[in-house]
Residue, then its C-alpha position, 0 to 999 in steps of 0.5 A: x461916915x461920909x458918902x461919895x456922891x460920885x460913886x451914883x453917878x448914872x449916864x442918865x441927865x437929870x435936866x430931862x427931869x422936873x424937880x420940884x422945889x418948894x421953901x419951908x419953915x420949921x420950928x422958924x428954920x427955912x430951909x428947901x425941899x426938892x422932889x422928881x415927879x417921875x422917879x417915887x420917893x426921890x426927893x432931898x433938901x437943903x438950906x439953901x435953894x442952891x444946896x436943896x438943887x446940888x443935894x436933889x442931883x445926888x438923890x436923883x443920881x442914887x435913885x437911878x443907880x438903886x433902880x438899875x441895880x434892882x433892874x428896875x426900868x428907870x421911868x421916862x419923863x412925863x413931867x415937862x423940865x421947866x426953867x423959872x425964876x424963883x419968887x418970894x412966896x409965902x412959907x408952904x407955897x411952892x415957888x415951881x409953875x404948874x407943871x403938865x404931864x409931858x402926855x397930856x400936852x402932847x394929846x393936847x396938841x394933836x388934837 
């Protein structure tokens, strides 16, 4: 049985978010990880950077419509979306920058 991705698409842009994305070996099979910050749980992967990130937006998508359909508020952005250039790391390091909590910056600059 096959899930129809579209069927989870919410009005909700997935680029306001930070997705984390981290390469992995097990059992000497790479493959990438990828995880929302903002949205618990809300993770998925793929074997290929690209497919980790097609496969991330259709777990963001499903994350959002379970929590409208529980009525669960969905949680604005703290994280800072942040476009880089993916570098070859060592295996378990992720290939993400540091990011900052979208609060803590902004206190940051006001003060």
């Amino acid at each position: 049985m096959s899930i129809d991705p579209a069927r989870f698409r919410s009005d909700i842009d997935h680029d306001r978010y930070q997705a984390n994305i981290e390469r992995h070996t097990h059992n000497g099979v790479h493959f990438y990880a990828i995880d929302y910050p903002d949205l618990p749980g809300c993770m998925s992967h793929g074997s290929t950077r690209e497919e980790a990130i097609e496969n991330g937006i259709d777990a963001f998508h499903a994350w959002v419509a379970t929590a409208q359909a529980m009525g669960r508020a969905i949680p604005e952005p703290e994280f800072e979306p942040i476009l880089f250039e993916e570098a070859e790391l060592p295996v378990q390091h992720s290939v993400a920058p540091t990011y900052q909590p979208r609060r803590q910056r902004e206190l940051a600059l006001a003060a």
